[in-house]
C-alpha positions as CSV (number, residue, x, y, z in Angstrom):
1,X,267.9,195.8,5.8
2,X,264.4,196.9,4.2
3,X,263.3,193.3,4.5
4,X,264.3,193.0,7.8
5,X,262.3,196.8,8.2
6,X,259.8,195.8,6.3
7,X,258.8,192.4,8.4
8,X,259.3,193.7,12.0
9,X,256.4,196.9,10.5
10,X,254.3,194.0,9.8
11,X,254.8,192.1,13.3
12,X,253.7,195.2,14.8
13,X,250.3,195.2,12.8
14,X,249.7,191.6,13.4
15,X,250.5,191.6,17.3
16,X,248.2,195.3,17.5
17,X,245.5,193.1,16.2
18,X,245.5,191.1,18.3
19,X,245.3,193.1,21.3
20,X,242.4,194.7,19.9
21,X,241.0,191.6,19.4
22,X,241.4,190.3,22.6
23,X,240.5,193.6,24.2
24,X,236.7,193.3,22.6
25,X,236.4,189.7,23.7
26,X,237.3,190.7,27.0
27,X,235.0,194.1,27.4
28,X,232.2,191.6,25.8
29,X,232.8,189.3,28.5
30,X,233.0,192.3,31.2
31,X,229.9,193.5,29.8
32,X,227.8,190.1,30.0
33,X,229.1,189.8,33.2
34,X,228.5,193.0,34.4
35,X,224.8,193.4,33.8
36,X,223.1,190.3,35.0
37,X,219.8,192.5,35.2
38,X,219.3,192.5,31.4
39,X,219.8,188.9,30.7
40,X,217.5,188.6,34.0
41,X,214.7,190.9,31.8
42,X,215.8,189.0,28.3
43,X,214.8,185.2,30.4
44,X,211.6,187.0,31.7
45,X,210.2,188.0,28.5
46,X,211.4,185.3,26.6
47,X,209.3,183.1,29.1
48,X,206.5,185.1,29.0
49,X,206.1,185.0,25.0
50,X,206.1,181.4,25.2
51,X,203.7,180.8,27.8
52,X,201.2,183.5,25.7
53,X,202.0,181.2,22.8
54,X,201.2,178.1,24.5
55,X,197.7,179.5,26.0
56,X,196.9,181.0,22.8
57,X,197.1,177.4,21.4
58,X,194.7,176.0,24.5
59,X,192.4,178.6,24.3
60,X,192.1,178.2,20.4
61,X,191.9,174.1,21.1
62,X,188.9,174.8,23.9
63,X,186.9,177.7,21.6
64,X,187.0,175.1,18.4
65,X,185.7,172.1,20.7
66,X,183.2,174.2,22.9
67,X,181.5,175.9,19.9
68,X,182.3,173.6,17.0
69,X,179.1,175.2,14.9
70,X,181.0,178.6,14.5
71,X,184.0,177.6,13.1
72,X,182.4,177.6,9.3
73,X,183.5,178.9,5.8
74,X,181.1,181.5,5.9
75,X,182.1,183.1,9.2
76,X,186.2,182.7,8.1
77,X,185.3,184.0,5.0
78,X,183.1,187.2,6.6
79,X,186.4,187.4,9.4
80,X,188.8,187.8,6.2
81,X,186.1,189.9,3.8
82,X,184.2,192.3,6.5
83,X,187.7,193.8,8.5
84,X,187.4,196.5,5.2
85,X,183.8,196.7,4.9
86,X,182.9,199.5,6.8
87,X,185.7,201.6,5.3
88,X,185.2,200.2,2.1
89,X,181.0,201.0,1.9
90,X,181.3,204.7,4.0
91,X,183.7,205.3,1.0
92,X,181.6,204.1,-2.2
93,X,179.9,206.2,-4.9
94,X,176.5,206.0,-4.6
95,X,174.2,205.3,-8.0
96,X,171.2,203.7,-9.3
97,X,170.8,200.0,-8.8
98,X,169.1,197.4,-10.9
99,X,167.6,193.9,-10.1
100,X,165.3,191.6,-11.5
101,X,161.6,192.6,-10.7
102,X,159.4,190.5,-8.3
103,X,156.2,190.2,-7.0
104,X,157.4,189.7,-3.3
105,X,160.3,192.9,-2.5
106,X,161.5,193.5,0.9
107,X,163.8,196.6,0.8
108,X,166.4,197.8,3.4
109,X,169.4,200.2,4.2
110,X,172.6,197.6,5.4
111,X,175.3,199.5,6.6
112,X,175.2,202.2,3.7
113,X,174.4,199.1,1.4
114,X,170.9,198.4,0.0
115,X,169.5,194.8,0.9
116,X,166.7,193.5,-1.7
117,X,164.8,190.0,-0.7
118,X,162.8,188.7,-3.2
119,X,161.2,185.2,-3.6
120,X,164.3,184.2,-5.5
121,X,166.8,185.1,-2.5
122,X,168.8,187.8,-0.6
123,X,171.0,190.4,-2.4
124,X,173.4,192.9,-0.7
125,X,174.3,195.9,-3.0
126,X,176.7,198.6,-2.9
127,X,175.3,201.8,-2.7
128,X,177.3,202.4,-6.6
129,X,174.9,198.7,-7.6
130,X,177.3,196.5,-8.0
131,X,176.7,192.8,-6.3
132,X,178.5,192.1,-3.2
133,X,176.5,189.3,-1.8
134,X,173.9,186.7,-3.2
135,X,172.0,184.9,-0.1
136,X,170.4,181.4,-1.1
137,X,167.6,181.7,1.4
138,X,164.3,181.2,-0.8
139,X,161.3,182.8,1.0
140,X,158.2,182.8,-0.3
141,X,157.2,186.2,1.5
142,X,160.6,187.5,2.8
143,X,160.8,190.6,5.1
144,X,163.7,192.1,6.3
145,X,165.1,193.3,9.3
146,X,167.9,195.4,9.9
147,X,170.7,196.4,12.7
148,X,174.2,198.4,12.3
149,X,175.7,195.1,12.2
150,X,173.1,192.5,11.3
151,X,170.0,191.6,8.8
152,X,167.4,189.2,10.1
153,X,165.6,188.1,7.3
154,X,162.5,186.0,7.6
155,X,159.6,184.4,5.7
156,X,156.4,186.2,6.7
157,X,154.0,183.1,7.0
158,X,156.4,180.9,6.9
159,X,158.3,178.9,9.3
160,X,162.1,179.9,8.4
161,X,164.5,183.0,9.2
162,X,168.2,183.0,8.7
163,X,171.0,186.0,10.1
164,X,173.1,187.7,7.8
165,X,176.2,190.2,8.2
166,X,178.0,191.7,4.9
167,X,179.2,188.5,3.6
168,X,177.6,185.6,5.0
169,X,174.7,184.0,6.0
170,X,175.9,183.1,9.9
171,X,172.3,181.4,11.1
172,X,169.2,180.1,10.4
173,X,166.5,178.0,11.7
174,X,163.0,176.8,11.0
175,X,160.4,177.0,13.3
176,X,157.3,174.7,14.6
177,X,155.3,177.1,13.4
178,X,154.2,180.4,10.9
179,X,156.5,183.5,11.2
180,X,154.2,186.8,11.8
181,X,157.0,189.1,12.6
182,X,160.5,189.6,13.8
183,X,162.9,192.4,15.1
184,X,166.9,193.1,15.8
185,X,168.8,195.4,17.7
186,X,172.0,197.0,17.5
187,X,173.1,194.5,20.4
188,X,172.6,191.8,17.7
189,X,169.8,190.3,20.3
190,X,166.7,189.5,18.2
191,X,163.3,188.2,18.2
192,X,160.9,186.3,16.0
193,X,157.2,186.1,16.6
194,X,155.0,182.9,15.5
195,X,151.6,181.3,15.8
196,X,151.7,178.3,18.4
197,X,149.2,175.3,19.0
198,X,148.1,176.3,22.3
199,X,148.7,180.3,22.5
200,X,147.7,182.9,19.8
201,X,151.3,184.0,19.6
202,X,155.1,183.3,21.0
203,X,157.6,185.6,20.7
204,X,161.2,184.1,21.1
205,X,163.7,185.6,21.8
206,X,167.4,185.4,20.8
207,X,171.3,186.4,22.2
208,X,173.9,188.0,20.0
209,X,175.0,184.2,19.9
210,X,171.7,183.1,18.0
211,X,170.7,180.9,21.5
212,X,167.0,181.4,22.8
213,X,167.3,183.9,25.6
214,X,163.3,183.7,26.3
215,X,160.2,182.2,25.0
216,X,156.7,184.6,25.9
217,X,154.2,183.1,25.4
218,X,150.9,185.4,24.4
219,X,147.0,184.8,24.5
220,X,146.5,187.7,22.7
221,X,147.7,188.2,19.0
222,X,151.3,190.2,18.8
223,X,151.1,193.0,16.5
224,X,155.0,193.4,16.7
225,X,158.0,193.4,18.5
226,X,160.7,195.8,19.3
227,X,164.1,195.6,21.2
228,X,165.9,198.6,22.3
229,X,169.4,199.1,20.9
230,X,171.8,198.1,23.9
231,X,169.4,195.2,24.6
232,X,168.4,196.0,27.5
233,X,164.4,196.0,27.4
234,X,161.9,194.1,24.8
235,X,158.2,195.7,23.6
236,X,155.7,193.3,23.3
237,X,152.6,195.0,21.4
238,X,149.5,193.0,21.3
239,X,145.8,193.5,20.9
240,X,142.3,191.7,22.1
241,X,138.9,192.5,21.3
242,X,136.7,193.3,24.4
243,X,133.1,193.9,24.7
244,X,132.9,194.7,20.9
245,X,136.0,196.7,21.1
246,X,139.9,196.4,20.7
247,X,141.9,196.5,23.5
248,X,145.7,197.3,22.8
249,X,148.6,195.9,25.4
250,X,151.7,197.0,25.6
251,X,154.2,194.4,27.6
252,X,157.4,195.8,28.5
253,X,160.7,193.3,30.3
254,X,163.5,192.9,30.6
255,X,165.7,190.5,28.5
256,X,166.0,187.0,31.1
257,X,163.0,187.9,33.3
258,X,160.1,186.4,32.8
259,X,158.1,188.8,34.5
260,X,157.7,192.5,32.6
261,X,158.6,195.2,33.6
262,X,154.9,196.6,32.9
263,X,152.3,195.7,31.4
264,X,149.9,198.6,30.1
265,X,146.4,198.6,28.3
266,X,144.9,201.6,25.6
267,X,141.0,200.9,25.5
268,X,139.3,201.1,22.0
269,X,142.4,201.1,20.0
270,X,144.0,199.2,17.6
271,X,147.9,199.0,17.6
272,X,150.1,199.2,14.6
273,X,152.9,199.1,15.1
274,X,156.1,200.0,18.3
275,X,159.7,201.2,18.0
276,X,162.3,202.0,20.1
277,X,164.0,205.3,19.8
278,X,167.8,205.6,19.8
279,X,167.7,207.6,23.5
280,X,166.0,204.5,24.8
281,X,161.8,205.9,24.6
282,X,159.2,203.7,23.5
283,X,157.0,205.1,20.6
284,X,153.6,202.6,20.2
285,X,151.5,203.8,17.0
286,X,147.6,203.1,17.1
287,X,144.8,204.0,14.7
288,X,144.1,206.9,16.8
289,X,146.8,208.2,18.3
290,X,150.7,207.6,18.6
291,X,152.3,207.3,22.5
292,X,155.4,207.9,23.3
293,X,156.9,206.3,26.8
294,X,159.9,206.0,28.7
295,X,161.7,202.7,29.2
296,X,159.7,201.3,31.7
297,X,156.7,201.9,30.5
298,X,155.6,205.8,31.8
299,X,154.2,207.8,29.7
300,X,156.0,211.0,28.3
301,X,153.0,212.4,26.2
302,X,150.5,211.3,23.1
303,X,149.4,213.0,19.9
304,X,145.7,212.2,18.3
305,X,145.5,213.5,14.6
306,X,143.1,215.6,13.5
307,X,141.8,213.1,10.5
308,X,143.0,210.0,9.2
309,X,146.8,208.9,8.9
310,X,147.8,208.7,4.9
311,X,150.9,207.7,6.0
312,X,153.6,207.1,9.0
313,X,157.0,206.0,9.8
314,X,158.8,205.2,13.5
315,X,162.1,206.3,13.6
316,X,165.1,206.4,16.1
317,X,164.4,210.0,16.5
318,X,160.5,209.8,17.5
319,X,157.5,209.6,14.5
320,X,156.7,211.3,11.1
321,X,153.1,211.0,10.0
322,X,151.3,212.8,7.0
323,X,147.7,213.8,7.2
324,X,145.0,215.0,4.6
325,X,145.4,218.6,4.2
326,X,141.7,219.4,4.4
327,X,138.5,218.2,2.4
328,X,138.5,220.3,-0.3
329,X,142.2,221.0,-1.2
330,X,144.2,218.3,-2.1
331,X,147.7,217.6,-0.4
332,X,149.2,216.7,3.1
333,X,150.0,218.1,6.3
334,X,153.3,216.3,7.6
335,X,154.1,216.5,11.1
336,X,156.9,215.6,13.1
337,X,157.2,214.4,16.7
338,X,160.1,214.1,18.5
339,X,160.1,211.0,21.3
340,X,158.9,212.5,24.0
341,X,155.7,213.6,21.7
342,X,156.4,217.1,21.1
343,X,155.3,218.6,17.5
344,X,158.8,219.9,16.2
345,X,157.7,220.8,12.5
346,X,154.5,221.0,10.7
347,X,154.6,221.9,6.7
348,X,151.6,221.1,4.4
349,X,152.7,219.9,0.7
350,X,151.6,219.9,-2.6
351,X,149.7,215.9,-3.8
352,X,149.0,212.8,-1.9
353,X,152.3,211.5,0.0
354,X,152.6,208.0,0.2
355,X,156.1,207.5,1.6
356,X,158.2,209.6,4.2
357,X,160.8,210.0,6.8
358,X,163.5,211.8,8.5
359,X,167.1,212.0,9.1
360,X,169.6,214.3,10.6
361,X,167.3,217.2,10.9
362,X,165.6,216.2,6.7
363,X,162.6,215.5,6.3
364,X,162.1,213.4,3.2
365,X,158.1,212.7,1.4
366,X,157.2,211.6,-2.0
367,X,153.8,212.5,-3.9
368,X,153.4,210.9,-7.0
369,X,156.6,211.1,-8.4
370,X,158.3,213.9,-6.9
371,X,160.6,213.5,-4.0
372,X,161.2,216.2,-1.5
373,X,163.8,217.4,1.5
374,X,162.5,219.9,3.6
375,X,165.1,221.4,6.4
376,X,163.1,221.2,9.7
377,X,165.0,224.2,11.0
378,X,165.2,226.7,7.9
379,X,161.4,225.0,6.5
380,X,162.9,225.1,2.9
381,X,162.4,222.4,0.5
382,X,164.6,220.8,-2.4
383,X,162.3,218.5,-5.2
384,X,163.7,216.2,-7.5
385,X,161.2,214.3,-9.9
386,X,161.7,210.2,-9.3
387,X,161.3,208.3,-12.7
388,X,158.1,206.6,-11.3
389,X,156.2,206.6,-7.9
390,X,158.0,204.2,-5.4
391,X,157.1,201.0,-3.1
392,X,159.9,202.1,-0.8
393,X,162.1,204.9,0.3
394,X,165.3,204.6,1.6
395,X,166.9,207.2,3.7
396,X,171.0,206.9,4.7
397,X,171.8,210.9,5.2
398,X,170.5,214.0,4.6
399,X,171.8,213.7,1.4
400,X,171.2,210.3,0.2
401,X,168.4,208.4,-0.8
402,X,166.8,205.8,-3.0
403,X,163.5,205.5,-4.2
404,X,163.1,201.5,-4.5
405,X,160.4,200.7,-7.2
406,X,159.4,196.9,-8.6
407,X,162.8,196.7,-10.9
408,X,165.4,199.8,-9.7
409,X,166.1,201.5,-6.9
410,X,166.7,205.5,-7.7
411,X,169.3,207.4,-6.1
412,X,169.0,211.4,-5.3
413,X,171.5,213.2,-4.4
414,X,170.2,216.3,-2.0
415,X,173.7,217.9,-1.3
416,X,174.2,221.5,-2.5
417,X,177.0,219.9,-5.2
418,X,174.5,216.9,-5.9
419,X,172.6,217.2,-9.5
């Protein structure tokens, strides 16, 4: 009787089971059924990932066989390397840096990273000194020029220039004739100015893609070059002598037009150099005097210094320049103009200066061997003595600089927790 119990319990369980079973295999199929808008949705975006796939794979095929010179170890390598390297640099300790002395230096700021060129090549440091990249470009005379996100680097009297970013070099080229000079802007558009058979001077200019944009050609010598950060206008700064006399000529265009925009002369004065500022104004330094324009060319205002210029530097934010303080007292007057021409600070110092500049409101000189930060607003001063006079200084914040000399470059900290 418990056997017979015991095996009809266990018919129930199996024959419950299996209505369950069956009930889920019909409420799956109700629900499949019943909702033929999702697997509608499900077929859509299924369809749509493949066909993304499949273009991806055409447009991929067309780039590699449309631009077959880009697809290089250097530039895969600087795609893998460079995604950190802003991070990674805006991050770093800053210290002193060491290299091997040279005749031929060429320093720069590089994206909070100090680039050296010497005769023996290109090297990229970390603002702590340690290596991060070795260029193999050999230059005889190498300059450099610097953007946020390239370095042009070319051989002053040379005929060769090669592009770098962080990691590789991504161009280079040698030209029919000398190198004299050479810009880049932000917008990665650059120029390079040579000697030509026929004209005193060509400047030719380059896209972000390293193809020649435009070729001027000058019968006058170019002094230098300058290209406004969005790449939208081009300086071309020039002189001729006249009647016993130099004439200076300022051309101003417009990237792709061959006609400028202006074309504007200074009688009896000898340029020097031409920057663009980081609102867009022209600033053109002479021996005389320093002018200070607008885009296209009209002038905002000029400053002529009282006696001669010991020493100068263009800057995004207008023009620093140190004068002699008077004849009998040695030191310097250092005055500031902003780049509409305005005098913003004045401050006489202590010594000879020989290098300065400004940044974030800091105005930084060096006399001998001591360094200083003046505050333009409050007028007070920090000094830190440098462990011999410098050939370069450069500025990344109002806190940091280096003083580059022929074998180190020296870093001050001018922060209230900096030593």
């Amino acid at each position: 009787m418990a056997d017979k119990n015991y095996r009809e319990r266990i018919k129930k369980q199996n024959t419950a089971a299996d209505e369950i079973r069956i009930s889920d295999d019909e409420m799956s199929e109700a629900s499949h059924a019943g909702n033929p808008y999702y697997d509608g949705v499900a077929r859509k975006y299924s369809a749509a990932r493949y066909a993304l796939l499949i273009f991806l794979v055409i447009f991929m095929l067309f780039a590699a066989l449309r631009n077959p010179e880009s697809i290089s170890y250097d530039n895969l390598m600087f795609l893998l390397k460079d995604l950190g390297s802003v991070h990674d640099a805006s991050n770093v300790e800053f210290g002193n840096v060491t290299y091997n002395p040279d005749t031929t230096l060429s320093f720069s700021g590089f994206r909070r990273n100090l680039a050296i060129a010497t005769s023996a090549g290109l090297r990229i440091y970390a603002g702590d000194g340690s290596l991060i990249f070795e260029g193999k470009d050999k230059f005889s005379n190498p300059h450099i020029e610097n953007s946020s996100r390239y370095l042009l680097l070319y051989d002053f009297g040379g005929n060769s220039f090669a592009l770098y970013n962080s990691f590789a070099r991504i161009y280079t080229e040698k030209t029919d004739y000398e190198i004299t000079g050479g810009d880049i802007s932000d917008s990665g558009m650059f120029a390079i100015v040579t000697k030509t058979k026929e004209y005193n001077s060509a400047v030719m200019l380059y896209t972000k893609n390293c193809k020649l944009k435009n070729r001027y050609l000058s019968e006058d010598r170019v002094i230098d070059v300058s290209i406004n950060d969005d790449g939208s206008r081009i300086c071309i700064l020039t002189f001729d002598a006249e009647n016993s006399s130099f004439v200076t000529k300022i051309k101003i265009s417009k990237p792709g037009e061959d006609k400028p925009i202006t074309t504007l002369s200074l009688g009896d004065a000898f340029p020097l150099s031409c920057e663009y500022t980081s609102d867009g104004n022209l600033t053109v330094f002479c021996d005389k005097a320093l002018y200070f324009y607008d885009s296209d060319g009209n002038l905002l205002g000029s400053y002529s210094p009282s006696g001669d210029i010991e020493a100068a530097k263009l800057t995004e934010e207008g023009a620093i320049i140190a004068l002699p303080k008077n004849a009998v007292t040695t030191g310097s007057t250092v005055i500031l103009l902003d780049t509409k021409g305005n005098v913003v600070f004045t401050k006489d110092f202590e010594g000879k200066i020989t290098l300065l500049d400004y940044k974030d409101g800091k105005v930084f000189t060096l006399a001998g061997n001591m360094l200083a930060s003046t505050d333009v607003n409050s007028l007070s001063t920090i000094t830190k003595k440098t462990s011999s006079g410098g050939k370069s200084m450069v500025v990344y914040s109002e806190d940091d600089v280096f003083v580059c000399s022929g074998s180190y470059a020296e870093y001050f900290d001018f922060s209230e927790s900096g030593g």
